[in-house]
C-alpha positions in Angstrom: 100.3 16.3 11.1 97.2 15.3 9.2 97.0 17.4 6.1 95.8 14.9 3.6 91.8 15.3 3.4 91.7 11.3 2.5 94.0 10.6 6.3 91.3 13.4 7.3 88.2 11.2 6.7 89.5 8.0 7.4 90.9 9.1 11.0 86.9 10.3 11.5 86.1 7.0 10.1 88.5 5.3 12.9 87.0 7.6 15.5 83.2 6.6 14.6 84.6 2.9 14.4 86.0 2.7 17.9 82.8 4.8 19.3 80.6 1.9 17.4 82.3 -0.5 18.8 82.7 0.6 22.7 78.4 0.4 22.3 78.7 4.5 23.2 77.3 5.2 19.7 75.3 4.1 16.7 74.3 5.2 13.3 71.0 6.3 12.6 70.0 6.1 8.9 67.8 8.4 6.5 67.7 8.9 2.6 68.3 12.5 1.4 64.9 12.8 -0.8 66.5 15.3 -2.0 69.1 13.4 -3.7 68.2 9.8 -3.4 71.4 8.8 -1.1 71.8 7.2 2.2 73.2 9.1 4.7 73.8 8.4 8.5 73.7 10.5 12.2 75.5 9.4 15.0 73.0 8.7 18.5 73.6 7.5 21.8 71.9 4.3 21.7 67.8 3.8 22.5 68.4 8.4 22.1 64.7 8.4 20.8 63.3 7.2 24.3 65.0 9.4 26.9 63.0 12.5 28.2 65.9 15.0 26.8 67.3 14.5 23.4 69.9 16.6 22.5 70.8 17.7 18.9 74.4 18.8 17.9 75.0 20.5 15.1 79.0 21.0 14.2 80.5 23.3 11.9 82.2 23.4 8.2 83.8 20.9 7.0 83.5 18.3 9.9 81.2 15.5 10.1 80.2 13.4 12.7 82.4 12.3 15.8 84.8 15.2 15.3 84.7 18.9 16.5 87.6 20.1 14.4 88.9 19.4 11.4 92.1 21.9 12.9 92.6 19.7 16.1 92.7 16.6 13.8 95.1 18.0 11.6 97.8 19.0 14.5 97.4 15.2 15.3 95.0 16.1 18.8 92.7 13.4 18.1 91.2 12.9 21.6 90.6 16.6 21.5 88.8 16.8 18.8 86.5 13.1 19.6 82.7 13.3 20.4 83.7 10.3 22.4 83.2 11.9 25.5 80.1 13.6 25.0 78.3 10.3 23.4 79.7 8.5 26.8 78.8 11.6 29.4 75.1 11.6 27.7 74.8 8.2 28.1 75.2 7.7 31.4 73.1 10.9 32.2 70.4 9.3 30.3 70.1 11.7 27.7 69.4 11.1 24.3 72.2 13.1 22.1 72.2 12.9 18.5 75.1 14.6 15.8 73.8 15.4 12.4 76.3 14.6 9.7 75.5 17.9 7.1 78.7 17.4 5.4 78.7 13.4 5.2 77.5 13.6 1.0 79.3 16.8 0.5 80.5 19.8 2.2 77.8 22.3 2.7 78.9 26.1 3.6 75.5 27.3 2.7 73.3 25.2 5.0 70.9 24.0 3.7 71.6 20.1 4.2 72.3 21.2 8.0 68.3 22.3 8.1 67.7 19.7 5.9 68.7 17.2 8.9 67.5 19.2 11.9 64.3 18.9 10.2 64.1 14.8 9.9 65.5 14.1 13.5 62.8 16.6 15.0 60.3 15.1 12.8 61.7 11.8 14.5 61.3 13.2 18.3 58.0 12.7 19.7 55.5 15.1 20.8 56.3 14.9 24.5 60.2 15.1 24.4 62.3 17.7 25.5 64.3 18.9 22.6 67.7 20.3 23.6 70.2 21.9 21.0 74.1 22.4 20.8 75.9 24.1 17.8 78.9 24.8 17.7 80.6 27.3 15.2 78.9 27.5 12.4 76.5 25.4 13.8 75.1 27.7 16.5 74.5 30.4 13.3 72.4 27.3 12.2 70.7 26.9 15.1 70.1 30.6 15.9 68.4 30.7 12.5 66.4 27.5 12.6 64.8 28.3 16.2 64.2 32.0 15.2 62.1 30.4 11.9 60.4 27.7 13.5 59.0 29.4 17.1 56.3 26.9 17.6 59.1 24.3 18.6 60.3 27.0 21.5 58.1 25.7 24.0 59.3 22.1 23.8 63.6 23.7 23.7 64.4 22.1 27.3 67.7 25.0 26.7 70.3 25.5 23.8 74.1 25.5 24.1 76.1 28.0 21.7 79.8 26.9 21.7 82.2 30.0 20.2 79.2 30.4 17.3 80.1 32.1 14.1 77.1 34.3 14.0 76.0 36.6 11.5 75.8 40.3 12.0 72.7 40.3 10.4 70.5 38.3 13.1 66.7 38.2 13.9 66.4 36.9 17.5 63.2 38.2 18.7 60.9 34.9 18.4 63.9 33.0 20.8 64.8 36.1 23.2 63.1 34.7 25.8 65.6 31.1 25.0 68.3 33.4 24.8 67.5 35.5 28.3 66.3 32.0 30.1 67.8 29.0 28.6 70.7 29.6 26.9 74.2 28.2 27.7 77.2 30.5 25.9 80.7 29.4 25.8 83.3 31.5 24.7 87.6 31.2 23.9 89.6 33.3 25.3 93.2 33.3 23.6 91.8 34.4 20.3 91.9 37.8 18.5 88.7 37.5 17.6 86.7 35.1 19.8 83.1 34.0 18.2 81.8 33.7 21.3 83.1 37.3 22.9 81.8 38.5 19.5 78.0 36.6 20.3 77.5 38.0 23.5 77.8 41.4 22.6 75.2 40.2 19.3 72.8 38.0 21.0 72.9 40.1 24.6 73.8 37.2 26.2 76.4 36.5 29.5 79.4 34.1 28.2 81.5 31.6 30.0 84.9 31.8 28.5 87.2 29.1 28.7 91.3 29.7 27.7 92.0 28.1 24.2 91.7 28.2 20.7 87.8 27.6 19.1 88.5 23.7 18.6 89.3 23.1 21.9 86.1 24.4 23.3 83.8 21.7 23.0 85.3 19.1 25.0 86.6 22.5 28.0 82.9 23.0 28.4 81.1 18.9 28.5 80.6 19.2 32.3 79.5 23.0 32.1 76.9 21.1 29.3 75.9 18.3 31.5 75.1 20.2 34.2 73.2 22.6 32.6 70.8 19.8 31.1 71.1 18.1 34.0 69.1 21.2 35.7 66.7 21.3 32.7 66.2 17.6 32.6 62.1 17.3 32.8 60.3 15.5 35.6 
């Protein structure tokens, strides 16, 4: 068991090391203006010059080439890896690129989350695709950004909602038609209280559900993900 928040980070720091070093991944660099420190994102290499690049957004507390903190903790490191999803990406010739929200500090509130969407969209070029995955509190992220920033709609090649913690107080109406068309929900099902059961019934949405606890449904649904860019992949 991984308990310790120190063996926490430095088992990420092992898992980003190994991804580094297999060539599947790299770090990306910016400076937070906002409080004058490097911080990094992790990219599928040359992610900037494929037709599709994908943005994942995680949840609280994790950071970058982890899913779950929870997974980590009961020791299920393979589970919990990006690994995967940088290598399946890869070879599909899509760009994907993990924003690292809680790399300076842990940030329940957000606002480092849009803080990062905003400098790796600023970084895609005009012609690209965009495509989106959040996961947990990350899809309540991305629900929110895309419902404030609907000029950006048109260039969403489809967004991926994996068991999203989503707010009962939601304003969807500038991405309905993303939700209706272009919108890939997965859902657990051995959970009392499954986010994703709960954001189909909020967003109006069908589900594909998956058996498993929230962590685990990441890595259940990377071929359901691939192939859903796949058929949004532009011409």
């Amino acid at each position: 068991m991984l308990d310790d928040e120190a063996e926490l980070k430095k088992t990420v720091d092992e898992i980003v090391a190994n991804m580094l070093a297999a060539d599947v991944a790299e770090k990306k660099f910016y400076t937070d203006e906002r409080a004058g420190k490097e911080y990094w994102n992790l990219a599928t290499p040359d992610a900037f010059d494929k037709k599709l690049i994908v943005v994942a957004v995680l949840g609280y507390p994790e950071q970058a080439g982890v899913w779950s903190y929870t997974l980590l903790r009961q020791s299920r490191i393979d589970e919990s890896s990006m690994e995967s999803y940088f290598r399946e990406f890869g070879e599909h010739d899509f760009g994907l690129v993990a924003i690292n929200p809680n790399f300076l500090a842990p940030d329940i509130e957000g606002d480092s989350f849009n803080y990062q969407i905003e400098r790796v969209v600023a970084d895609i070029a005009e012609g690209k695709k965009i495509g989106f995955i959040g996961f947990s509190m990350g899809g309540r992220i991305l629900v929110d950004f895309l419902q404030k920033r609907p000029e950006l709609i048109e260039r969403v090649a489809g967004l991926v909602l994996i068991d999203p913690t989503l707010s009962n107080r939601l304003e969807i109406d500038n991405i309905r038609h993303l939700l209706d068309e272009d919108t890939l929900l997965i859902a657990s099902q051995n959970e009392i209280t499954s986010p994703g059961e709960i954001a189909s019934v909020l967003l109006g949405i069908p589900k594909t559900s998956f058996p498993g606890i929230h962590g685990e449904m990441p890595n259940k649904a990377l071929t359901e993900v691939i192939e859903f860019y796949q058929q949004r992949l532009p011409i």
